[in-house]
Residue frames as a rotation matrix with the C-alpha (Angstrom) as fourth column:
UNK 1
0.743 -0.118 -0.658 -24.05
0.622 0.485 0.615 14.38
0.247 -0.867 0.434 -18.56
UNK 2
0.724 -0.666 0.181 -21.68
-0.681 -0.731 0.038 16.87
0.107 -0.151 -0.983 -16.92
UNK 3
0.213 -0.925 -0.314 -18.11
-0.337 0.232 -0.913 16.21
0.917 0.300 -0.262 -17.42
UNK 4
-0.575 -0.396 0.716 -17.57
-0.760 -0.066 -0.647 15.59
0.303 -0.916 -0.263 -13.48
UNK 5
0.333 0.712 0.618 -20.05
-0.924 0.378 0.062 13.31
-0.190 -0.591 0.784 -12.89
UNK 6
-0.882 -0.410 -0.232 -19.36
-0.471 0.762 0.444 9.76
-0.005 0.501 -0.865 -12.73
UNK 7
0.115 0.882 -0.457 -21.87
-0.919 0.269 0.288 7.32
0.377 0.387 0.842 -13.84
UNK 8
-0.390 -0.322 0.863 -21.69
-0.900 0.330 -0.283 5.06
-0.194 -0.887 -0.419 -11.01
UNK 9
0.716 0.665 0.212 -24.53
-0.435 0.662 -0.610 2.38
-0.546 0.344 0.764 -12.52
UNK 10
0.828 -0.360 -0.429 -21.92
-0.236 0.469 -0.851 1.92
0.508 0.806 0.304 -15.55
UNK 11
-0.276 -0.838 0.471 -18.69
-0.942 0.139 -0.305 1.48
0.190 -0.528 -0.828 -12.83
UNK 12
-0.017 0.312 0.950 -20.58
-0.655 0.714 -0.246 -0.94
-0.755 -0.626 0.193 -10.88
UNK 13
0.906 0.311 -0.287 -21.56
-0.405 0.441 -0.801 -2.91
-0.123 0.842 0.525 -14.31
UNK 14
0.489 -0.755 -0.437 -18.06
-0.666 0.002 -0.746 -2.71
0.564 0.656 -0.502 -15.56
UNK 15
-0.539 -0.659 0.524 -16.31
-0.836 0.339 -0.433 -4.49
0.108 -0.671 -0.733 -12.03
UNK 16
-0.033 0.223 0.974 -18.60
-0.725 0.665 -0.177 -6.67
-0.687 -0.713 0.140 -12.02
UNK 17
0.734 -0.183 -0.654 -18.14
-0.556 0.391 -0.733 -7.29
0.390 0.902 0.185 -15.61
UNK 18
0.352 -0.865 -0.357 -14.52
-0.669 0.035 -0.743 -7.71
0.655 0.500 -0.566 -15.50
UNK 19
-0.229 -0.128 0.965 -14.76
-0.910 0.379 -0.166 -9.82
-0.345 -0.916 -0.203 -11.98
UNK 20
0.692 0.610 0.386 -17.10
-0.381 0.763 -0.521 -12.37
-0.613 0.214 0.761 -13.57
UNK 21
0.939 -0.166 -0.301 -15.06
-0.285 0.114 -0.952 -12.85
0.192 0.980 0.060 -16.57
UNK 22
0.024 -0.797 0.603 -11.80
-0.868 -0.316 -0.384 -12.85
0.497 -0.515 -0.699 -14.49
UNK 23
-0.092 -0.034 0.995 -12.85
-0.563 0.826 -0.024 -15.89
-0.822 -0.562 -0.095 -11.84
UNK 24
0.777 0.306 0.550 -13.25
-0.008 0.878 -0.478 -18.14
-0.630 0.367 0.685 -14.84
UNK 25
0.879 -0.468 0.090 -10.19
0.190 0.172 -0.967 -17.51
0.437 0.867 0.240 -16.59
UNK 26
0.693 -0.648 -0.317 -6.90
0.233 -0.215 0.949 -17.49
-0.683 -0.731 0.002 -14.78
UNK 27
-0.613 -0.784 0.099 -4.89
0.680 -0.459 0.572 -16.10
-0.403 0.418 0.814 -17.50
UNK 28
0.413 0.910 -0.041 -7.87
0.817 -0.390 -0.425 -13.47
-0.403 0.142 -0.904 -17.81
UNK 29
0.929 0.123 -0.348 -6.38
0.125 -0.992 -0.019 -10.70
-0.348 -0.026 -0.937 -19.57
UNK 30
0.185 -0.929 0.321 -2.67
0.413 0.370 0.833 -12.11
-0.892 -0.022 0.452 -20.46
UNK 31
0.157 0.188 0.970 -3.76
0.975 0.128 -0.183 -11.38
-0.158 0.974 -0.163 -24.37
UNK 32
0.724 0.652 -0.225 -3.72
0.684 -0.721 0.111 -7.64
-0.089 -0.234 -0.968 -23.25
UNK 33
-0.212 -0.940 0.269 -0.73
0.522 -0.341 -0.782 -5.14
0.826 -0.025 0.563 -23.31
UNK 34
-0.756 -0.282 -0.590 0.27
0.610 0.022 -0.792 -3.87
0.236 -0.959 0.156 -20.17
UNK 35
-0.958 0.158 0.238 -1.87
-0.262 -0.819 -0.511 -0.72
0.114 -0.552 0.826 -19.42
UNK 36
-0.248 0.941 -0.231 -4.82
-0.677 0.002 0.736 -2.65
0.693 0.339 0.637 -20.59
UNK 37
-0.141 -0.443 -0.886 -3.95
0.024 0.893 -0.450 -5.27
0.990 -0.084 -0.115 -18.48
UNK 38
-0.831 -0.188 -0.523 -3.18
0.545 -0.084 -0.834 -3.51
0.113 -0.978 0.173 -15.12
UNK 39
-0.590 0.790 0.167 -6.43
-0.806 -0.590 -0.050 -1.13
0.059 -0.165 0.985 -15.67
UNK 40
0.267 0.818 -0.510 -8.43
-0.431 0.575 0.696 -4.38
0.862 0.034 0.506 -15.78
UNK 41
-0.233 -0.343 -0.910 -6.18
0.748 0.535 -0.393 -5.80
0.621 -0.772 0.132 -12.42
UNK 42
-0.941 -0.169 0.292 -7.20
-0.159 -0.540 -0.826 -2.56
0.297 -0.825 0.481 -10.52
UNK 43
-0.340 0.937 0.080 -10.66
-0.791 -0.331 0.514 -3.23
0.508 0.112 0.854 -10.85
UNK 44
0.594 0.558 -0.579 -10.46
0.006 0.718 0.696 -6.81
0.804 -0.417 0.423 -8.86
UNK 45
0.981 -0.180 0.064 -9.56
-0.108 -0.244 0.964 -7.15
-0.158 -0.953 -0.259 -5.03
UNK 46
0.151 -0.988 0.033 -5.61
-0.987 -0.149 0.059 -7.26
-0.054 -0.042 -0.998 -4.31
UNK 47
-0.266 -0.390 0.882 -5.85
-0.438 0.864 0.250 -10.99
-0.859 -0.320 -0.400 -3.36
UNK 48
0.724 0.330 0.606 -7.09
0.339 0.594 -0.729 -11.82
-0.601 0.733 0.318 -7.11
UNK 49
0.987 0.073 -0.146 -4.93
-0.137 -0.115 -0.984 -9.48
-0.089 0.991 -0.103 -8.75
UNK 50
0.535 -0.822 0.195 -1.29
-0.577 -0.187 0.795 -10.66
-0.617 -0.538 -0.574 -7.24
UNK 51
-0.327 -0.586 0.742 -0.66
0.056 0.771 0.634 -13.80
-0.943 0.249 -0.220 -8.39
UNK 52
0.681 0.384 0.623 -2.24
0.709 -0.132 -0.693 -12.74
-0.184 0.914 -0.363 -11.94
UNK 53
0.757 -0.559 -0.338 0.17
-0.575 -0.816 0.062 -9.56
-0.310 0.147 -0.939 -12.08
UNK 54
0.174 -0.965 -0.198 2.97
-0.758 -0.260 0.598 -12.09
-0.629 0.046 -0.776 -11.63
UNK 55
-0.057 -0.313 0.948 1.95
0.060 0.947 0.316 -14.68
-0.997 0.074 -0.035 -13.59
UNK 56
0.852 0.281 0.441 1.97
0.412 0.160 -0.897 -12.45
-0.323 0.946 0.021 -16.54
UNK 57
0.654 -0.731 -0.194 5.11
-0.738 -0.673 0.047 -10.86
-0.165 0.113 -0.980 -15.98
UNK 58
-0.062 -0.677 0.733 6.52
-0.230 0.725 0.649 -14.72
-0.971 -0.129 -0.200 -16.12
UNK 59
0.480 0.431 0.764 4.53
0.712 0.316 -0.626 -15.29
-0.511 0.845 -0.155 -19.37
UNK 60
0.957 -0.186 -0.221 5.70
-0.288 -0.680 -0.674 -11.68
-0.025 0.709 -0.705 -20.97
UNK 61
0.439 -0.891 -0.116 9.00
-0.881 -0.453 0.137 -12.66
-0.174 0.043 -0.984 -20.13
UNK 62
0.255 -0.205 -0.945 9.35
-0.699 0.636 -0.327 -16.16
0.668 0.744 0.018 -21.05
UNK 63
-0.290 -0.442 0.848 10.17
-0.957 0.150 -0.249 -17.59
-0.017 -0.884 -0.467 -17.46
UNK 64
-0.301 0.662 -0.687 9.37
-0.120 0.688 0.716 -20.48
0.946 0.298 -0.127 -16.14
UNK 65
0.324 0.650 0.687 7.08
-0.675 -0.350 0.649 -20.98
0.663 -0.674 0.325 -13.18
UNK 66
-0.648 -0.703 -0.293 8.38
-0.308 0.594 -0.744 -22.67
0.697 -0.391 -0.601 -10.21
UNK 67
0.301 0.886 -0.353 5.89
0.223 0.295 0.929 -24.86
0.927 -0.359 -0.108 -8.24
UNK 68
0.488 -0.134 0.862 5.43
-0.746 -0.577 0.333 -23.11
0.453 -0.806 -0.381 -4.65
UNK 69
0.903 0.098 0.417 6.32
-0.422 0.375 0.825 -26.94
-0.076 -0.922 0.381 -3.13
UNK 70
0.515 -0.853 0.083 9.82
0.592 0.284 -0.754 -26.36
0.620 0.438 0.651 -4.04
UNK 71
0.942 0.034 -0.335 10.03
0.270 -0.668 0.693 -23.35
-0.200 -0.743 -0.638 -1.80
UNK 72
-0.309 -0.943 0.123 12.39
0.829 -0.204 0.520 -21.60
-0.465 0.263 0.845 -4.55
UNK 73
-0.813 -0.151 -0.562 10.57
-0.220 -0.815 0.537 -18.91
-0.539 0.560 0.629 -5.64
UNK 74
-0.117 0.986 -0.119 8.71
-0.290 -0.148 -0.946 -18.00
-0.950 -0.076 0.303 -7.83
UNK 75
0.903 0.392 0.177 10.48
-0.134 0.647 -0.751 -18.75
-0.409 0.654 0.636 -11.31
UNK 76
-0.167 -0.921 0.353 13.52
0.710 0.136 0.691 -19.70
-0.684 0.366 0.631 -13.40
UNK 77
0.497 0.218 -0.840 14.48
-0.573 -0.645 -0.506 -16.30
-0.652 0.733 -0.195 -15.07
UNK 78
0.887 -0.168 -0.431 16.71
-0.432 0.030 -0.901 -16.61
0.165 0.985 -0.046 -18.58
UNK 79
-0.032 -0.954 -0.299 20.03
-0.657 0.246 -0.713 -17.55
0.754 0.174 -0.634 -16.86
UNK 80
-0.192 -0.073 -0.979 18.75
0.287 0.949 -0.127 -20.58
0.938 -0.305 -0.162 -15.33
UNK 81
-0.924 0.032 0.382 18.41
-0.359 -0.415 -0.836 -18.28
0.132 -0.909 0.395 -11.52
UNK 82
-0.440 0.632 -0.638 15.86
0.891 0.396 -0.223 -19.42
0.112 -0.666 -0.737 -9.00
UNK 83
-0.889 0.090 0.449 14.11
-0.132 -0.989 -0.065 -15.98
0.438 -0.117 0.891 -8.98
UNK 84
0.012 0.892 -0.451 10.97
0.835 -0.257 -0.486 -14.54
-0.550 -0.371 -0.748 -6.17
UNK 85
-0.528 0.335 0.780 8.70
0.532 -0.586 0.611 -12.03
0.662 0.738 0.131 -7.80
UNK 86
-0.414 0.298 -0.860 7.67
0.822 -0.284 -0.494 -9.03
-0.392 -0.911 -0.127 -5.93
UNK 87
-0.244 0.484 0.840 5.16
0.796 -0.394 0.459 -6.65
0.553 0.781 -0.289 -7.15
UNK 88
-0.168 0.514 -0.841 3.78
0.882 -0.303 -0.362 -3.27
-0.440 -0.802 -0.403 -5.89
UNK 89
-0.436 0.078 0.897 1.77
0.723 -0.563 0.400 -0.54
0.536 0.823 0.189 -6.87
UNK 90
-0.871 -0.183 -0.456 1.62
0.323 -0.913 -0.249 2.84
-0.371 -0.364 0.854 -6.63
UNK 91
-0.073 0.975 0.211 -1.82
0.993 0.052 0.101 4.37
0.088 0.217 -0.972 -6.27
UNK 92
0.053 0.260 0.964 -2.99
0.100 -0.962 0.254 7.85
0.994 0.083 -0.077 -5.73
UNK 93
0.853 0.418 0.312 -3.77
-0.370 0.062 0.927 6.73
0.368 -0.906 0.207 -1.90
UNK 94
0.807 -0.588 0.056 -0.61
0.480 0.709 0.517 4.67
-0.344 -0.390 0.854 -2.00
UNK 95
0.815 -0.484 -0.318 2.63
-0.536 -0.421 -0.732 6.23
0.220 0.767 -0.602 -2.51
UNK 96
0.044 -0.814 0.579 4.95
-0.776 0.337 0.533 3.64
-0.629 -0.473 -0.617 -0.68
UNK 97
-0.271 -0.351 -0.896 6.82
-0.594 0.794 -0.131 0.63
0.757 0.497 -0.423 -2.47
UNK 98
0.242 -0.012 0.970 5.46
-0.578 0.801 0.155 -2.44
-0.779 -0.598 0.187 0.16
UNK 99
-0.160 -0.103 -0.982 7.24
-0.815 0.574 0.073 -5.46
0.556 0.812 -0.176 -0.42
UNK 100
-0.083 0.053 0.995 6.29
-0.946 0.311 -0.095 -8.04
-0.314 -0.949 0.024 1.91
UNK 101
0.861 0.475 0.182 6.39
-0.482 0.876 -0.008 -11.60
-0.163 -0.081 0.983 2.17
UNK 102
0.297 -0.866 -0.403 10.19
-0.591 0.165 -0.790 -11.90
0.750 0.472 -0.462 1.94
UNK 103
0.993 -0.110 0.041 11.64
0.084 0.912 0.402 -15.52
-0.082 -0.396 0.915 2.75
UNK 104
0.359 -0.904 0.234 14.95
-0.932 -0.335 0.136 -15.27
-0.045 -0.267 -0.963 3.65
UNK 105
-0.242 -0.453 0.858 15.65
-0.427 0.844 0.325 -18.77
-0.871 -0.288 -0.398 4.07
UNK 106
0.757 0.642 0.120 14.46
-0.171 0.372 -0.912 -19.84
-0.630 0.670 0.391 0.76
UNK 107
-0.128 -0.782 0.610 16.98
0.592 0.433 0.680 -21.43
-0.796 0.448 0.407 -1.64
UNK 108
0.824 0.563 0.058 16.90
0.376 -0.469 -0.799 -18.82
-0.423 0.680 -0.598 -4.21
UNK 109
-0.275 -0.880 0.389 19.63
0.936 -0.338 -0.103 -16.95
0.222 0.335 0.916 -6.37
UNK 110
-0.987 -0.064 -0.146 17.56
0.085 -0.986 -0.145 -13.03
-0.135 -0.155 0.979 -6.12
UNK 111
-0.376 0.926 0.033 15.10
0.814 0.347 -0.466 -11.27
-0.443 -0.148 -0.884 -6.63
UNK 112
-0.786 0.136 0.603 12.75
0.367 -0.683 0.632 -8.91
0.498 0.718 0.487 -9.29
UNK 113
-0.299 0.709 -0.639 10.81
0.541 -0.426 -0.725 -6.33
-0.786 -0.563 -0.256 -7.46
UNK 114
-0.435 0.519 0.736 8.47
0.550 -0.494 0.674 -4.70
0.713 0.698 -0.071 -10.06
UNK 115
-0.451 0.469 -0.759 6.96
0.665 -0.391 -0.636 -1.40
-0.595 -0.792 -0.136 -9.06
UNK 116
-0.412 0.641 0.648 4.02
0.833 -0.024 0.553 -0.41
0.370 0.767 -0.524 -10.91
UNK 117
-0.770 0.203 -0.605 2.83
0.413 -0.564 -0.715 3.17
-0.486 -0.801 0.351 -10.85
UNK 118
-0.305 0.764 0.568 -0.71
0.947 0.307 0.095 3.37
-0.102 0.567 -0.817 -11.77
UNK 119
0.538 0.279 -0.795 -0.39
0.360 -0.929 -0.082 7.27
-0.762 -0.242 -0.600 -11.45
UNK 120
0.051 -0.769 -0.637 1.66
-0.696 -0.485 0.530 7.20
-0.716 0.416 -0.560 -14.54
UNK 121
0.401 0.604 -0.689 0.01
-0.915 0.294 -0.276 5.31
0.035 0.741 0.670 -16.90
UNK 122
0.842 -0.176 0.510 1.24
-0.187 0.791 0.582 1.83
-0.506 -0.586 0.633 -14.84
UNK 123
0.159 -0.966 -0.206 5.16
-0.584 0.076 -0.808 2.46
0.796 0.248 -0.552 -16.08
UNK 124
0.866 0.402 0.297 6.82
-0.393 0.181 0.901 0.09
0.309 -0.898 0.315 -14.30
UNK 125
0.400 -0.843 -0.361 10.42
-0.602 0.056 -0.797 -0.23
0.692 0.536 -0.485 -13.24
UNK 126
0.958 0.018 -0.287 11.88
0.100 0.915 0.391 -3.37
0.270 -0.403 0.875 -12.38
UNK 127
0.328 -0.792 0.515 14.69
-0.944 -0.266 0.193 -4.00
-0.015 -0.550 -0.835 -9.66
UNK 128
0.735 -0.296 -0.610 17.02
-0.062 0.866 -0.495 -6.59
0.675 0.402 0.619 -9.75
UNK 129
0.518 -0.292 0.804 18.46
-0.851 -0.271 0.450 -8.02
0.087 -0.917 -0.389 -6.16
UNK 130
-0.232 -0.565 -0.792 20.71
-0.139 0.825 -0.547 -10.77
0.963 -0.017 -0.270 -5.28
UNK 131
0.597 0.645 -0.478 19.45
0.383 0.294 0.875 -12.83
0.705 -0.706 -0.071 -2.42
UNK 132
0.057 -0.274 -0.960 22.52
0.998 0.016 0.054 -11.05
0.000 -0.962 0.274 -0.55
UNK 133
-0.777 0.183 0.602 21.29
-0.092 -0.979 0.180 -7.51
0.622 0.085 0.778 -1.75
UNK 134
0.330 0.933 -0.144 17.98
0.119 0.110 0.987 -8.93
0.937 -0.342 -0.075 -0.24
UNK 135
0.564 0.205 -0.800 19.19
0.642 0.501 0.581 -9.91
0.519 -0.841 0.151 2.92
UNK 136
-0.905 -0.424 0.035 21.58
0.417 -0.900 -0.128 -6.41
0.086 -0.101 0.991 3.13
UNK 137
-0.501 0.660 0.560 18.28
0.007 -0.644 0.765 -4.40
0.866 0.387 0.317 2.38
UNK 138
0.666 0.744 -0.063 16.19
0.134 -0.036 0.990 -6.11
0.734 -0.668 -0.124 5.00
UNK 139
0.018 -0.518 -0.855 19.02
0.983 0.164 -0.078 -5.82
0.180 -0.840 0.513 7.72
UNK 140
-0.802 -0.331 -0.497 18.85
0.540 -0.757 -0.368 -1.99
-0.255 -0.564 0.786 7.19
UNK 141
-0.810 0.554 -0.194 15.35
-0.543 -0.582 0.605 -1.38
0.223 0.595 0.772 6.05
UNK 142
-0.170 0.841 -0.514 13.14
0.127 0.535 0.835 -4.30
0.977 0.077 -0.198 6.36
UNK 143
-0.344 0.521 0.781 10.63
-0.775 0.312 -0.550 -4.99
-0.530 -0.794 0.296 9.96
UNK 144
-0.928 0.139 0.345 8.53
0.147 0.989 -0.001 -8.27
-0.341 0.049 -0.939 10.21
UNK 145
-0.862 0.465 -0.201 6.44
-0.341 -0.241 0.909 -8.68
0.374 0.852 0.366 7.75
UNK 146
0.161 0.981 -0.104 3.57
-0.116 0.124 0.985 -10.32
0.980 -0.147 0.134 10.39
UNK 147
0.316 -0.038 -0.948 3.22
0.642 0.744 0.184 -10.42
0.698 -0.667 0.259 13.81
UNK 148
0.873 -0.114 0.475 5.07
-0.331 -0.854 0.403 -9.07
0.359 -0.508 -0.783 16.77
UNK 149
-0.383 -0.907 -0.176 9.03
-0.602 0.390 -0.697 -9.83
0.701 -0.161 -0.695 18.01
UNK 150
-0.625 -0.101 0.774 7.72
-0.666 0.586 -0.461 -11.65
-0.407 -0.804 -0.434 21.14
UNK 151
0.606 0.529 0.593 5.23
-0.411 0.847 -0.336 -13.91
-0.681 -0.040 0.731 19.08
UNK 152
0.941 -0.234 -0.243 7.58
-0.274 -0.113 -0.955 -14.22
0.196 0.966 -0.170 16.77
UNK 153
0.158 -0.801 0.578 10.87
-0.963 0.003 0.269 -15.36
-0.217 -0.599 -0.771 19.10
UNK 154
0.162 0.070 0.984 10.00
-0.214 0.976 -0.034 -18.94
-0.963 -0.205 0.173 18.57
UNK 155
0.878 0.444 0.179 9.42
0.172 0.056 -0.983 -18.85
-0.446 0.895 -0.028 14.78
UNK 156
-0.111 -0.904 -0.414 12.90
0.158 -0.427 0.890 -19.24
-0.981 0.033 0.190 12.76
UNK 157
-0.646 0.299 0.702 11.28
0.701 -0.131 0.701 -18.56
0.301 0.945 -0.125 9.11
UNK 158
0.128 0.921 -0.367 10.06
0.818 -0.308 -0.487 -14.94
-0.561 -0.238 -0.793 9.49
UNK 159
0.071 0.182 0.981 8.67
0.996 0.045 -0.080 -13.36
-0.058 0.982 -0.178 6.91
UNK 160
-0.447 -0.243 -0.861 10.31
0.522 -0.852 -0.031 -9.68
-0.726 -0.464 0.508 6.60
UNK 161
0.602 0.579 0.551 8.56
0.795 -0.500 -0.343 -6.46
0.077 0.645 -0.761 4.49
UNK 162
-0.717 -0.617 0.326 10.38
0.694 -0.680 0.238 -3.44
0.074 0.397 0.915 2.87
UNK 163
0.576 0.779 -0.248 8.36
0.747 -0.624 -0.228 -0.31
-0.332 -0.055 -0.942 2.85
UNK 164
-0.312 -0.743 -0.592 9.35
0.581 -0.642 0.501 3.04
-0.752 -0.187 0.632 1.21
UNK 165
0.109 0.832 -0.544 8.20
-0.066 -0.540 -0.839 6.01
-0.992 0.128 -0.004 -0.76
UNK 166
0.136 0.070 0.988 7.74
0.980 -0.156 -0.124 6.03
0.146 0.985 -0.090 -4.73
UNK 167
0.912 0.400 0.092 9.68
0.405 -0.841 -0.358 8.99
-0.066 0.364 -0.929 -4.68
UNK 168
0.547 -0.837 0.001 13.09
0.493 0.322 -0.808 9.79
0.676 0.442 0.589 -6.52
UNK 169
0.035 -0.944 0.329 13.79
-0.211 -0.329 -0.921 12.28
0.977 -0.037 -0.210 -3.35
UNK 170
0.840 0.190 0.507 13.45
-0.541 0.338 0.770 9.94
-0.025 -0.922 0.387 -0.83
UNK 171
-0.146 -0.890 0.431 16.87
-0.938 0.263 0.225 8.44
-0.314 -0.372 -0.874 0.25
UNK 172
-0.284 0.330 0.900 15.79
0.086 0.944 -0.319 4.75
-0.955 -0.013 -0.297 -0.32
UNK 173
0.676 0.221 0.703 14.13
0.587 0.415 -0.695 4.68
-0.445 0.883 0.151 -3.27
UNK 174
0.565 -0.709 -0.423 17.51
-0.802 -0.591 -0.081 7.00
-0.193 0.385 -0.902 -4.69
UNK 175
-0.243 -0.765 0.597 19.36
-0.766 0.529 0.367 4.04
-0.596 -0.368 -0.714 -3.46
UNK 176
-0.303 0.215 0.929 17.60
-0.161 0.949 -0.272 1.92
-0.939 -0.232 -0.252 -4.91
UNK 177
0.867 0.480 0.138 17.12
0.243 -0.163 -0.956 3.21
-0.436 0.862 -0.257 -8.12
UNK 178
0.415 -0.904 -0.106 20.90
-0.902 -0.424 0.086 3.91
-0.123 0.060 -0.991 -8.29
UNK 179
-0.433 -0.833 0.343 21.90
-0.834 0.515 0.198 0.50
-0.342 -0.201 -0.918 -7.36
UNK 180
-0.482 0.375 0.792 19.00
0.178 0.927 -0.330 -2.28
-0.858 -0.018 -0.513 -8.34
UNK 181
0.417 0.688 -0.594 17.35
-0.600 -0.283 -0.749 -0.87
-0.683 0.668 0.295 -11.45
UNK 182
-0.326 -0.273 0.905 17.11
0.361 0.849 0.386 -3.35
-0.874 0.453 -0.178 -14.04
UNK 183
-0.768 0.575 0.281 14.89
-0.033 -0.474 0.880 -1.66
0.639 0.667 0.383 -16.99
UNK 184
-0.456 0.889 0.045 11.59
-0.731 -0.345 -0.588 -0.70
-0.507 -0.301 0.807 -17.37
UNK 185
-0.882 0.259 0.394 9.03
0.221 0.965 -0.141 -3.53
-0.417 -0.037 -0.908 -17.86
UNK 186
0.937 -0.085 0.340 7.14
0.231 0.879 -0.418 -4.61
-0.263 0.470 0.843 -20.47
């Protein structure tokens, strides 16, 4: 088989392997270490692999999960903190950090923005915000995460998104890698 070719039959085999095996097991992969892990999460849509991304990054780290109808987040890190989990990877096609779905109004202490760059064998370095770093960030960075300002006038719970390149000389992610880095994750 030449070296260039891909063997599309086995791809197709393999996603649909790792799909099947995946819908029946919500901690599908947890047993895995990280690269194995996220190379099986690229292989199912975005809306399967989100809440799986973060619900092993609670497990690797011992959190605990915070049921959504508490509307605190996502879990209780080590010092007891009401923490949202925010995830985003970096693709070949993708080079921007998107963080979106930020709730301002949520009772929360901060937030851990993991940013996974699957161009780099899925290293992934985790930020660490206080809900008023959050709410600084989006005042000079963030737009509305859905919608438009005039449907959106009525609506006092709206949901803002970060955006910015995965790249150390872009102003923003400097800043942010200056001021919110936490370590590198596992």
């Amino acid at each position: 088989m030449d070296e260039d070719k891909i063997d599309y039959n086995y791809l197709n085999e393999a996603i649909s392997k790792v799909r099947s095996e995946a819908s029946n097991d919500p901690e599908y992969g947890f047993d895995d270490d990280w690269q194995t892990f996220m190379s099986k999460m690229m292989l199912l849509t975005p809306q399967s692999q989100g809440a799986r991304i973060q619900n092993y990054i609670i497990k690797t780290k011992g959190w605990e999960k915070v049921p959504s109808s508490l509307d605190r987040g996502d879990a209780i890190n080590e010092y007891g903190e009401y923490i949202e989990i925010k995830t985003s990877v970096i693709t070949s096609s993708n080079p921007y950090v998107n963080i979106v779905q930020i709730r301002l109004w949520q009772k929360i202490d901060g937030y851990h923005v993991f940013v996974i760059d699957a161009t780099n064998n899925f290293e992934t370095v985790e930020f660490k915000l206080s809900k008023s770093d959050m709410i600084n960030e989006v005042k000079q960075i963030g737009i509305l995460a859905h919608g438009t300002i005039n449907a959106n006038k009525l609506n006092t719970n709206k949901e803002q998104a970060i955006h910015f390149i995965w790249d150390e000389e872009d102003r923003t992610c400097e800043r942010w890698l200056k001021k919110y880095k936490h370590c590198y994750f596992p």
